[in-house]
C-alpha positions in Angstrom: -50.3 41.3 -30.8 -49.7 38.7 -33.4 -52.2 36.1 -32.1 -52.7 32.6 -33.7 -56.5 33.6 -34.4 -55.2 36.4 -37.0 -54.5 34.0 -39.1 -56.1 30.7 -40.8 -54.3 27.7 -43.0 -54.9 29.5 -45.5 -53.2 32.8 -44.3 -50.5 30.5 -43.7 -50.6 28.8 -46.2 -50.1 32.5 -48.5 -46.8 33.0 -46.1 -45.0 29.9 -46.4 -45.4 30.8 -50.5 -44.4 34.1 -49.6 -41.3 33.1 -47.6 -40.3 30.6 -50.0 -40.7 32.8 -53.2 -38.1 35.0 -51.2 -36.0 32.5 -50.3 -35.9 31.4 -54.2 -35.5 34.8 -55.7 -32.6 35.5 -53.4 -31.0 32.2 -54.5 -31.3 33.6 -58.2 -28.5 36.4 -57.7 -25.8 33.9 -58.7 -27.5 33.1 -61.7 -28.1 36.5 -63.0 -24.5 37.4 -61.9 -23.2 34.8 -64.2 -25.8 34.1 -66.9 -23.5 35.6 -69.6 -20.5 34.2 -68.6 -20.7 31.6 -71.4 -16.9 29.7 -69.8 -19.3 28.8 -67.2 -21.5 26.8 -69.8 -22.0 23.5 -70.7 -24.3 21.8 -73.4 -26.0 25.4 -73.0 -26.6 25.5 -69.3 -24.3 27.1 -66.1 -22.6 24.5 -65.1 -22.9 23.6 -61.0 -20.1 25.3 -58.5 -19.4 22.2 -56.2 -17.1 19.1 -56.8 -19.5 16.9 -54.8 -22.2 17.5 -57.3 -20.4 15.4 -59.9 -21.1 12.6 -57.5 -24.4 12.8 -57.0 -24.7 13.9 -61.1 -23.0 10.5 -62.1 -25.5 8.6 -60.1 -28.1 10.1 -62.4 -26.8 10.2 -64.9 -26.5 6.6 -64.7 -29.8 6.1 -63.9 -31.0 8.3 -67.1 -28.8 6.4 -69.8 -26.4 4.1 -68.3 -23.3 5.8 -67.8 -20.4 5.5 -65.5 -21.7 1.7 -66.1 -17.9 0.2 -64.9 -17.6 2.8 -62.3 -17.9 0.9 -59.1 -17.8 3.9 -57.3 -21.0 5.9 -58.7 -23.3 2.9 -57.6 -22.4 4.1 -54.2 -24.4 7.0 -54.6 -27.3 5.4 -55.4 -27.3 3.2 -52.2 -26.4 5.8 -49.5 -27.9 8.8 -51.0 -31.3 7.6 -53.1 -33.1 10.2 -51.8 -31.2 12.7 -53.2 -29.8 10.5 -56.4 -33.8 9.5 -57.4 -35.6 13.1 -56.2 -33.2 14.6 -58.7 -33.7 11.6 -61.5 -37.5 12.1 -61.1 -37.1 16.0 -61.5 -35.0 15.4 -64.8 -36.8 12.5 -66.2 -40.1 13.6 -65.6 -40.5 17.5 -66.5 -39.0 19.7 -68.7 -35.9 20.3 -67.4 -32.9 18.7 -68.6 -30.2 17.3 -66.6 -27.9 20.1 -66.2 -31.1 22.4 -65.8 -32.0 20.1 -63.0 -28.6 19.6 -61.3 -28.5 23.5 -61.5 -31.9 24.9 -59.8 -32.7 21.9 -57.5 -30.5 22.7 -54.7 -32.9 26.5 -54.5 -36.2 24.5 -55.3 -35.2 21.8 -52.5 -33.4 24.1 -49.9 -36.2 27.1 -49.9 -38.6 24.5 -48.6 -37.1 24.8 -45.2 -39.2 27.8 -44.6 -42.4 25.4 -44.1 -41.0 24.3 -40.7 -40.1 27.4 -39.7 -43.0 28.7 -40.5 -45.0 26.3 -38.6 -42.8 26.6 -35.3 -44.2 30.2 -35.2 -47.9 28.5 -35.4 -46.7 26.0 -32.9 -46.2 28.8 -30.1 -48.6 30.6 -31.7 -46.8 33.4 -32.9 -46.9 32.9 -37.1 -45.6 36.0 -38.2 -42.6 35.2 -35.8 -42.2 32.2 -37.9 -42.6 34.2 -41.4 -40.0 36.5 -40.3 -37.9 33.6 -39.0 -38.4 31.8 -42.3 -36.9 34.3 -44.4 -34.2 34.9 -42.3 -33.2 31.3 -41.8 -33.2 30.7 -45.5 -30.8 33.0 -46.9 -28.0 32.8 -43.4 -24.6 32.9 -45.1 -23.6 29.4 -44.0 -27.2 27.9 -45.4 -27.5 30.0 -48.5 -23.2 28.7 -49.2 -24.5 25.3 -48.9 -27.8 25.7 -50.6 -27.5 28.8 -53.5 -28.3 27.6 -56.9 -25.7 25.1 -58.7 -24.5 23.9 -55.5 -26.1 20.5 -56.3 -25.3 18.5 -52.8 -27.3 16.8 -50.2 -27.0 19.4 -48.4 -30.3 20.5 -49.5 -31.7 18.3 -47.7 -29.4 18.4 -44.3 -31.3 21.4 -42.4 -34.5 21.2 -44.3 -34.9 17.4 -42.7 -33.2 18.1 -39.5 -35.7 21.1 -38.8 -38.8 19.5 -40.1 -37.4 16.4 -37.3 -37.0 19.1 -34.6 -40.4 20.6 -35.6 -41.7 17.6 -35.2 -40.2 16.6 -32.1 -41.6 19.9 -30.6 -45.2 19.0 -32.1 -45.6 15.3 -30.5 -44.4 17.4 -26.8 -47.2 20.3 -27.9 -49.6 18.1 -29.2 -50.0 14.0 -28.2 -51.9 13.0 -30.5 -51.8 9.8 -31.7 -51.2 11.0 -36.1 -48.1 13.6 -34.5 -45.9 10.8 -33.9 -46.4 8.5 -37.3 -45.5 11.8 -38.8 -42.5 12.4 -36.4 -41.5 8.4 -37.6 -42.2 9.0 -41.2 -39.6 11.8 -41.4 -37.2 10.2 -39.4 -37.5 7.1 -41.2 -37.1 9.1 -44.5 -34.0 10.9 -43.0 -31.2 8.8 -43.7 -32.3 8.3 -47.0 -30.5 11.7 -47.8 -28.4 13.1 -45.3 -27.0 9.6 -43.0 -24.1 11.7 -41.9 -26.7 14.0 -39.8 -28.0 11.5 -37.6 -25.9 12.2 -34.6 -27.9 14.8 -34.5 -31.0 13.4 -34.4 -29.7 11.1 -31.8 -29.2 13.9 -29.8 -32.5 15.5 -30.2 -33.8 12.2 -29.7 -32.8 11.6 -26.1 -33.6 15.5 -24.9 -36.8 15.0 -26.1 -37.1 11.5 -24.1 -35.8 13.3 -21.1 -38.3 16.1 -21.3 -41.1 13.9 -21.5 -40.4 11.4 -18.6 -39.7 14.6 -16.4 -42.5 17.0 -17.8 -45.3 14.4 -19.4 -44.4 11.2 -17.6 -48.7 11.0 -16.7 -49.1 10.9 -20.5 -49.5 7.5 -21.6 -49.5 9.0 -24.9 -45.1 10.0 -24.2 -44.7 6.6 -23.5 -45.7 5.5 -26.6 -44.2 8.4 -28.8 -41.0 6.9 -27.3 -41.4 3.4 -28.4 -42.3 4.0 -31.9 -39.9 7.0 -32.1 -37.0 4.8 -30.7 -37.9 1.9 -33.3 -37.6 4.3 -36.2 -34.2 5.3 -35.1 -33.0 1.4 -35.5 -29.9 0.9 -38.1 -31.9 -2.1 -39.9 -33.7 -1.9 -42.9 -36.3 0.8 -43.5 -39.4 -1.6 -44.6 -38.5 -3.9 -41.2 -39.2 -0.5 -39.5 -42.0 0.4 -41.0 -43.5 -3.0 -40.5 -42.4 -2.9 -36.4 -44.0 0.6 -36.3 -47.1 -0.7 -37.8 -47.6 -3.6 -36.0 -46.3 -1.6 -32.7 -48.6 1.0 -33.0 -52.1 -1.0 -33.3 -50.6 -3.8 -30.9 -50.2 -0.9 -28.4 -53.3 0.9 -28.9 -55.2 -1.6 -28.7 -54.0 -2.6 -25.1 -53.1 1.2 -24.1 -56.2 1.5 -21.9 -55.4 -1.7 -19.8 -52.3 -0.7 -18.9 -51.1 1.9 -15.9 -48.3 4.5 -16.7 -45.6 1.9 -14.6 -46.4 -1.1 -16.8 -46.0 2.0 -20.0 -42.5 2.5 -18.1 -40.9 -0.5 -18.0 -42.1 -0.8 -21.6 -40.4 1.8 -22.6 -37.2 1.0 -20.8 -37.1 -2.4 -23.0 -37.8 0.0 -25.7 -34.8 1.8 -25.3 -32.8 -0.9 -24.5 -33.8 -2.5 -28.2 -32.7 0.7 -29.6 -29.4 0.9 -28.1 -28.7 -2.4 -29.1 -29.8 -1.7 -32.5 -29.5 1.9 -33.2 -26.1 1.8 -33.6 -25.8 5.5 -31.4 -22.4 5.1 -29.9 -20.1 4.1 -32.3 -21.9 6.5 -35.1 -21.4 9.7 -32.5 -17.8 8.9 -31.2 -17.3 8.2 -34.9 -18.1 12.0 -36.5 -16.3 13.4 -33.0 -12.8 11.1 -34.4 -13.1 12.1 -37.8 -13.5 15.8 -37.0 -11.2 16.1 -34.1 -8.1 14.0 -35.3 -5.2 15.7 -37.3 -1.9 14.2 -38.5 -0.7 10.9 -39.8 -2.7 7.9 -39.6 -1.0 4.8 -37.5 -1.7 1.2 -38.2 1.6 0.0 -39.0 2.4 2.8 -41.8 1.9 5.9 -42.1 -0.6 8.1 -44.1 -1.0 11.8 -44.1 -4.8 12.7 -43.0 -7.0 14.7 -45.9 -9.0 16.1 -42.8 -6.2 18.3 -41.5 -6.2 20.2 -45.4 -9.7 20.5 -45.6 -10.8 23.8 -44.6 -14.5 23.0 -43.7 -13.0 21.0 -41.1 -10.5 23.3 -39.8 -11.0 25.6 -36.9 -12.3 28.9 -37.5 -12.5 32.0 -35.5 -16.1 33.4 -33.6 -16.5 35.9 -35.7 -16.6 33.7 -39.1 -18.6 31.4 -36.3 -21.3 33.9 -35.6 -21.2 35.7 -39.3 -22.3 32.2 -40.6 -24.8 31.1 -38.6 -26.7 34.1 -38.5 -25.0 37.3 -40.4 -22.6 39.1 -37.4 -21.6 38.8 -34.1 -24.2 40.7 -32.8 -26.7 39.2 -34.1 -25.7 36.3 -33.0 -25.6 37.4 -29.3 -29.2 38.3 -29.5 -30.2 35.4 -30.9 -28.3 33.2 -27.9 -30.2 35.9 -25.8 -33.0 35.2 -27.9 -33.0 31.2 -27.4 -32.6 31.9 -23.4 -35.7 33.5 -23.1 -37.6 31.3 -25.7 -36.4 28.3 -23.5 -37.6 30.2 -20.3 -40.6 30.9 -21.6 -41.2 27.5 -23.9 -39.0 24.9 -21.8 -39.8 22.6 -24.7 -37.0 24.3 -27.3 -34.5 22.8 -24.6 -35.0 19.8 -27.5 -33.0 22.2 -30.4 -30.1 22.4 -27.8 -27.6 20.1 -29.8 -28.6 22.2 -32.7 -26.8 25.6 -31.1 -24.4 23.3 -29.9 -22.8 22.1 -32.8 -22.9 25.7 -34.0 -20.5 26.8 -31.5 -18.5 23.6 -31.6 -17.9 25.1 -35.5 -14.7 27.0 -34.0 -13.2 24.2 -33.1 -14.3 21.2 -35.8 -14.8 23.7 -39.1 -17.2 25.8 -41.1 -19.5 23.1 -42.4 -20.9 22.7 -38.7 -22.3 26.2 -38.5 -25.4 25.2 -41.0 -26.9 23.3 -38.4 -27.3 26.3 -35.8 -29.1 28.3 -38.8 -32.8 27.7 -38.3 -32.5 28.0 -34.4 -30.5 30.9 -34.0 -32.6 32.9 -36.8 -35.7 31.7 -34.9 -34.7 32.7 -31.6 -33.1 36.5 -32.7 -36.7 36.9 -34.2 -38.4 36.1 -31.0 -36.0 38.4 -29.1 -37.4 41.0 -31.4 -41.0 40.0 -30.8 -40.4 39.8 -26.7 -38.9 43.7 -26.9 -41.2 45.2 -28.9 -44.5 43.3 -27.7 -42.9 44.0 -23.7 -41.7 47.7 -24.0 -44.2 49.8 -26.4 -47.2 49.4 -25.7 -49.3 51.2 -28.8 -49.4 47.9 -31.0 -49.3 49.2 -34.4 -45.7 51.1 -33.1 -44.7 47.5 -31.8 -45.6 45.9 -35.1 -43.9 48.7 -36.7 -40.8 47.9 -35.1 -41.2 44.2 -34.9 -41.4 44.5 -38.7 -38.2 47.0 -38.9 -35.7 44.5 -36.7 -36.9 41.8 -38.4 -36.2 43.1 -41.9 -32.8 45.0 -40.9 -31.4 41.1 -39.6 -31.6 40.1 -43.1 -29.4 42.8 -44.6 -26.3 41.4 -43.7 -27.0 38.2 -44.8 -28.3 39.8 -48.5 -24.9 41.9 -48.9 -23.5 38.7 -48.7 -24.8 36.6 -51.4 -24.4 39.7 -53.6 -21.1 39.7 -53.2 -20.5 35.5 -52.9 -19.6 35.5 -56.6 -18.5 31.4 -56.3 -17.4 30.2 -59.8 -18.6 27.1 -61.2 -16.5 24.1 -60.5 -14.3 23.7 -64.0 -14.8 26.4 -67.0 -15.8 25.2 -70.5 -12.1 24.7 -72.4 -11.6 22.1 -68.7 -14.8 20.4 -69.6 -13.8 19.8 -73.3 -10.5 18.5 -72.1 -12.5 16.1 -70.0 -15.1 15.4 -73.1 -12.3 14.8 -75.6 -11.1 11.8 -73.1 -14.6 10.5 -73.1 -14.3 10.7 -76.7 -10.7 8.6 -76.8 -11.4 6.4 -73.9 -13.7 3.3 -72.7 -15.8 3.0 -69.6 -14.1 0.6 -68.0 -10.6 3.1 -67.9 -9.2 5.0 -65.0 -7.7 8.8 -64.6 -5.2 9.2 -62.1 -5.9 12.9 -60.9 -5.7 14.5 -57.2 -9.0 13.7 -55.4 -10.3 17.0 -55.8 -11.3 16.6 -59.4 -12.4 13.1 -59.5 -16.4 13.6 -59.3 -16.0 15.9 -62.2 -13.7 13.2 -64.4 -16.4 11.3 -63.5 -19.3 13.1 -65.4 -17.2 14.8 -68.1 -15.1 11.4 -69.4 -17.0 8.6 -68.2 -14.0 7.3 -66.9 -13.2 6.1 -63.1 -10.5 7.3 -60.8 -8.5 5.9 -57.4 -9.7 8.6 -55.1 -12.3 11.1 -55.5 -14.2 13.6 -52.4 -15.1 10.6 -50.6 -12.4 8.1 -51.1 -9.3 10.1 -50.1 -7.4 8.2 -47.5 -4.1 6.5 -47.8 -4.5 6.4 -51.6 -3.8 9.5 -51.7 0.1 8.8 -51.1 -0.4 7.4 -54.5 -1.2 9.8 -56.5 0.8 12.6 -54.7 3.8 10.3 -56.0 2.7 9.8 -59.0 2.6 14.1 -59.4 5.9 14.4 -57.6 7.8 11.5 -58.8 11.0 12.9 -60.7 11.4 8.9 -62.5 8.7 9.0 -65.8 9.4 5.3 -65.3 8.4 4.7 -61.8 5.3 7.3 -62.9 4.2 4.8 -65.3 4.9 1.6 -63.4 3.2 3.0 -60.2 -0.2 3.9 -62.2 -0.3 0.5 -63.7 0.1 -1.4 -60.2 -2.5 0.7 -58.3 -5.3 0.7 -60.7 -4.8 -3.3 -61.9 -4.3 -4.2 -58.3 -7.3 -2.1 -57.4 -9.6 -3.7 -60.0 -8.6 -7.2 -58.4 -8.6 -5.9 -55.3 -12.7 -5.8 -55.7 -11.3 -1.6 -55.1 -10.4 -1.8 -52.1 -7.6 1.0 -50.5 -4.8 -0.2 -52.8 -2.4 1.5 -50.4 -2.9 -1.4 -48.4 -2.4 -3.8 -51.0 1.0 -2.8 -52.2 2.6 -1.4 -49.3 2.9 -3.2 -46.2 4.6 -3.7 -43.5 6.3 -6.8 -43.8 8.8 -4.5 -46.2 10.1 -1.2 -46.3 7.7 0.4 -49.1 11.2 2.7 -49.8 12.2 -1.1 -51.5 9.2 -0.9 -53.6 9.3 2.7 -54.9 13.0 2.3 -56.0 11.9 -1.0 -57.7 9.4 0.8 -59.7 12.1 3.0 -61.1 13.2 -0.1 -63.1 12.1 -0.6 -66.2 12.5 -4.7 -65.9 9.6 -4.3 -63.0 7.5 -7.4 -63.8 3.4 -5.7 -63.9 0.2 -7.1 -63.7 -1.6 -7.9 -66.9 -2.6 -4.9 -68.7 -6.7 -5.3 -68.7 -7.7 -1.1 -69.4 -6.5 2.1 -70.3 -4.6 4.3 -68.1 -4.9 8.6 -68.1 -2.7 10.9 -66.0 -4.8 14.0 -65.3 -2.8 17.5 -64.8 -4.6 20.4 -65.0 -3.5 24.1 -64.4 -5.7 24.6 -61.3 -3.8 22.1 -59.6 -1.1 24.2 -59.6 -2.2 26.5 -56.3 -2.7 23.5 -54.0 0.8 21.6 -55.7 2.1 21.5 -52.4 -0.7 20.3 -50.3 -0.8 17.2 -53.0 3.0 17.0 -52.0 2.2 16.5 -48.2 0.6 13.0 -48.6 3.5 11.6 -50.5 6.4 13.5 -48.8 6.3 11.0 -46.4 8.4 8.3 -45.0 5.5 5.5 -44.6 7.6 3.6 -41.8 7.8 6.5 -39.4 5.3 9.3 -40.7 8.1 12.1 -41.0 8.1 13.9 -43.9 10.8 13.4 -46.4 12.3 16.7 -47.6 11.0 20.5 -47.9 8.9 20.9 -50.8 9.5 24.6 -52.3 6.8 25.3 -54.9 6.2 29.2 -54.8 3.7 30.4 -57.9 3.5 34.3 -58.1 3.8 37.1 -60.8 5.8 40.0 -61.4 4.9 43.2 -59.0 7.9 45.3 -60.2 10.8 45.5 -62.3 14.3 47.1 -61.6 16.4 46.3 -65.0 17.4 42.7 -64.4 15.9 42.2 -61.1 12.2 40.8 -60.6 10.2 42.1 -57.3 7.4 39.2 -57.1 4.3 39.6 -55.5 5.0 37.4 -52.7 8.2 39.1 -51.9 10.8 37.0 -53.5 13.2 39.0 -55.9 14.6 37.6 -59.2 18.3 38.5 -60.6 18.3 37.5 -63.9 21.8 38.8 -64.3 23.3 36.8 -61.4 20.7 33.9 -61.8 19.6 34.4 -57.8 16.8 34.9 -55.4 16.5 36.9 -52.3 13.7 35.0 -50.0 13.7 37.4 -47.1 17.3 37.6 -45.5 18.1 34.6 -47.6 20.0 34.4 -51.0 20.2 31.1 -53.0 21.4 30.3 -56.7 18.7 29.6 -59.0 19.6 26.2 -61.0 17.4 26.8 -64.7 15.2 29.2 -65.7 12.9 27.9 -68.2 10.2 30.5 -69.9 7.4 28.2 -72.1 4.3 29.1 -73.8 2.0 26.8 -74.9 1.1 26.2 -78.6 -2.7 25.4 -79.4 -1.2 23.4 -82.3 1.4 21.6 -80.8 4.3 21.0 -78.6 4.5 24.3 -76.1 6.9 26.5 -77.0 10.2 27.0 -74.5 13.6 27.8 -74.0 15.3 26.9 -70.5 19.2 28.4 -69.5 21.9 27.0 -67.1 22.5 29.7 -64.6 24.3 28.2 -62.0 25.6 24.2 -61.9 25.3 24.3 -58.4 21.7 26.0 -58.4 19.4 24.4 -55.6 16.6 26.5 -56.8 14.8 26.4 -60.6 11.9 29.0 -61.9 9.3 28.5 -64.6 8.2 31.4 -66.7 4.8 30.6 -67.7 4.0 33.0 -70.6 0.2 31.8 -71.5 -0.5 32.6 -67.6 2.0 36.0 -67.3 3.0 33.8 -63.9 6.5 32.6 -62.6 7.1 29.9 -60.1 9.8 29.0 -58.1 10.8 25.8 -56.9 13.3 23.6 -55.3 15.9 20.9 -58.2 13.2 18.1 -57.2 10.1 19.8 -57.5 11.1 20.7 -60.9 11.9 17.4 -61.9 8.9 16.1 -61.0 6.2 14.3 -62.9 4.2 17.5 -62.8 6.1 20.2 -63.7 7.7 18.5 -66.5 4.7 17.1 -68.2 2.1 19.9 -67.6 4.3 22.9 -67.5 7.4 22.3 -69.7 5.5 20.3 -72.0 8.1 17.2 -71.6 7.3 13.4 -71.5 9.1 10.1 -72.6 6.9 9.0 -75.1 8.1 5.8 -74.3 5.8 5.7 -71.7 3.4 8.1 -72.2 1.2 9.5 -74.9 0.2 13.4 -75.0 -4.0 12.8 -76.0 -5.7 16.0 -74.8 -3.5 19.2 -74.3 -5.1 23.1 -73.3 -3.9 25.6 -71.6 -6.1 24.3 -68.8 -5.1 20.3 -68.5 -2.8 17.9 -70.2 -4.1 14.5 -70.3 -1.7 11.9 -70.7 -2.4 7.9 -71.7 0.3 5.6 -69.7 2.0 3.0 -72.5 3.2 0.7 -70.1 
């Protein structure tokens, strides 16, 4: 059953454009879910559905007509990700789609290509159709299809893709020695880094499984000894053509003088190998690194004290088995048999010990966050596939009835997985009245200008106003207690003051963490912040324009923003409770308001019940906004002594409630009550879905 003699190159050849015509089509749903939802479109495309895409878009975009020119930030791209920044330039400079066409589709056209090294791990143990049924399963995973569906333009597409066509190719060079299997294993491994850097841990890891296996099962091979040596020099951190070269040179030196030398001489040369590559490669610190980053919650400590993003992140939060096993292969159960599965592939093909790390860092997803469980995809679907193949080729012995329900399993694993992506209905990243907000900036502004908006949206501001910001989905460390006071700050003055000293001190700064720069620890930053209240504060020279960002999406993560400023820098405790509470009406009982989150309203008394608790509310203020000018409100006294305030949002039919301070913050007051000192800043671009303000000062 299922021999490699059924089938030629060319039969497989017909499944790998079978597989990935599935893989594809499945990746399609989204679009026809959402293909007439024209607030998704832009310049008349669907716009993408991930903020990192901006990044990666600017990059291009630059490269295509020379935007984001003063954008120091976008040229970053270019240089750690030019695979994926110049595979998507090529695509929309050189055939018919345009840039948003390309940045739409690319992610399925790149991402359905991982079914080729599926595929051919089936042909490798010479069971094909195990890798055809593999293939589809592995490319439509919840966890691979999330990170992969169509518009969610990322590198990403390229993290499992290369990581399995690496592992395939591990696994070929311990099949197969010769000489061609490992300049492919190098190319790929060389090419690697070029668009996913942040994977090679795991290859690392791979790497030295696949050593071990081949000085304990293939040390007679002379053949291992040199799959090492070039392997290890392709893995340096040094510049890709001074690898290429080495491997070269290596390769013929060593072939040339292979048959002189006996399997101990080989050794030793591969000890000095190694010991090159641990001196270059860089392992250590790049693996203890990703562990840090992923494991670490809290406040930074090196001398002040910054809240961590990490910790609010929920890809890097722990999640529970089940979400654990329903991403990496569709269910719990399934993800038993395929653990079951990988046992008895590894007992019965002792060289998939090698995709080890894979299934690792699957299962150490429950403790570091959901992005991890992509890399457990291809593995575990392989492996549950098997399983199927071992029971039904083992147990029934009439073939066409073990084909039968070979076929059956197969095709049943993938159901789960399908009802998901029909019912993953991910909206794009902004809708089309956010991206005209963001176009009419482009329209008022210069290049060379910065928006100061919460690092969630900065990729986007990016694309959509050519404009640059101070933090963005990469750079999100200690600057980040910027702009969270900047949002919170209850002194217009000190709002205005603090964006013009971060972003002229960043500039001169040659953009480094401006954090850093102003605040130290040679003075209480407390000193500083009250000193910005003043409006004698002597700024730097004034040498671009300024925007505040506030959009009304902003509005459900307000208090997460407040963490990274609610801080005392000196000792890392937080400064006061932030309450910030947005909700709408459930029920009415004549005066009193039953909220949906369980707080109740009397309008009569001017109070709140918050469980067992009852506090005076301060002002109630009900605004609606006015497409041709100044929002409309009305705000009422209720109690001098009030400690609470609520907002009455009419354009949204939404209340919130919030403590005195909140409501006096730079935030509320400018986005949702409409109210700025135009002394010091100038309303330019107002929607119901973002206010842009330019700072004066």
């Amino acid at each position: 059953m299922f021999k490699t003699n059924e089938l030629n190159w060319k039969e497989i050849g017909i499944l790998i454009l079978i597989a990935y015509a599935f893989s594809f089509a499945i990746r399609m749903i989204w679009f026809w879910q959402f293909k007439d939802a024209s607030a998704f479109y832009w310049n008349d495309q669907l716009m993408i559905n991930t903020n990192d895409g901006y990044f990666f878009a600017s990059a291009v975009e630059y490269l295509l007509n020379g935007a984001h020119v003063d954008n120091p930030r976008v040229h970053i791209a270019i240089e750690s990700y030019p695979g994926v920044v110049y595979t998507t330039y090529f695509l929309a400079k050189f055939t018919p789609m345009s840039l948003e066409t390309t940045l739409l589709f690319i992610s399925s056209i790149i991402s359905s290509l991982v079914v080729i090294p599926i595929l051919l791990t089936g042909k490798l143990i010479k069971l094909p159709w195990v890798g055809f049924f593999a293939a589809l399963l592995g490319s439509i995973v919840w966890s691979y299809y999330n990170r992969t569906m169509t518009g969610y333009y990322d590198s990403d597409m390229f993290s499992v893709l290369l990581q399995f066509t690496v592992l395939y190719l591990f696994l070929l060079t311990i099949y197969s020695k010769e000489d061609k299997n490992i300049l492919w294993l190098a190319f790929f491994i060389l090419l690697y880094p070029l668009f996913y850097p942040q994977g090679l841990s795991l290859i690392y890891a791979i790497f030295f499984l696949w050593i071990l296996y081949q000085l304990i099962f293939q040390r007679d091979d002379k053949n291992s000894y040199l799959f090492i040596i070039i392997a290890s020099v392709s893995l340096w951190a040094v510049p890709v053509w001074s690898k290429i070269s080495i491997i070269v040179l290596l390769f013929i030196f060593i072939e040339k003088i292979k048959d002189r030398l006996d399997i101990k001489k080989f050794f030793y040369l591969t000890l000095f190998a190694l010991l090159v590559f641990f001196l270059f490669g860089n392992v250590f610190t790049l693996i203890l690194a990703k562990i840090i980053i992923y494991t670490e919650r809290g406040v930074t400590d090196s001398g002040l004290h910054f809240y961590q993003v990490i910790q609010t992140v929920r890809e890097a939060g722990s999640i529970s088995w089940e979400t654990v096993a329903n991403r990496i292969i569709g269910g719990p159960l399934l993800l038993v048999l395929s653990m079951i599965g990988y046992l008895i592939l590894v007992f019965k093909h002792k060289q998939f010990l090698i995709a080890l790390p894979l299934l690792g860092v699957g299962v150490f997803a429950h403790w570091a966050g959901l992005r991890f469980t992509v890399y457990a995809v291809p593995v575990a679907a392989f492996s549950v596939i098997y399983l199927f193949y071992v029971i039904t080729s083992s147990f029934i012995k009439q073939k066409q009835v073990a084909y039968s329900l070979f076929v059956v399993l197969s095709l049943l694993s993938l159901y789960p997985n399908i009802i998901h992506i029909v019912g993953y209905k991910v909206p794009t990243v902004l809708n089309k009245t956010e991206v005209q907000d963001l176009d009419k900036l482009n329209i008022i502004s210069d290049s060379k200008d910065y928006t100061l908006g919460w690092w969630d949206y900065g990729y986007p501001i990016w694309f959509y106003s050519d404009t640059s910001t101070l933090i963005d989905g990469a750079k999100h460390h200690n600057d980040n207690f910027i702009i969270s006071k900047i949002m919170f700050s209850s002194s217009p003055q000190q709002v205005a003051n603090l964006s013009r000293l971060a972003i002229e001190r960043y500039v001169d700064s040659n953009y480094s963490i401006v954090a850093n720069n102003i605040f130290n620890t040679k003075e209480n930053p407390k000193k500083l912040l009250n000193a910005l209240k003043e409006p004698s504060y002597e700024l730097p020279k004034k040498t671009r324009d300024i925007y505040l960002y506030m959009p009304y999406r902003m509005m459900r993560i307000f208090p997460t923003v407040g963490v990274f400023g609610n801080l005392d820098l000196t000792t890392g405790k937080k400064e006061r409770n932030i309450i910030f509470y947005p909700t709408n009406v459930a029920k009415q009982n004549g005066p009193e308001l039953i909220f949906a989150n369980g707080i109740m309203f009397n309008m009569q008394r001017g109070t709140l019940s918050i469980g067992n608790q009852e506090v005076k509310v301060h002002r109630f203020d009900a605004v609606q906004y006015q497409p041709m000018g100044k929002s409309k409100g009305k705000t009422e006294l209720m109690n001098i002594d009030g400690t609470y305030c609520v907002v009455y949002l009419k354009t949204y039919d939404s209340f919130v409630v919030m403590d005195r301070e909140t409501y006096n913050s730079a935030y509320v007051q400018m986005f949702m009550l409409d109210k700025h000192d135009e002394n010091l800043f100038e309303l330019v671009v107002s929607s119901p879905y973002s206010k842009i303000y330019k700072v004066k000062r």
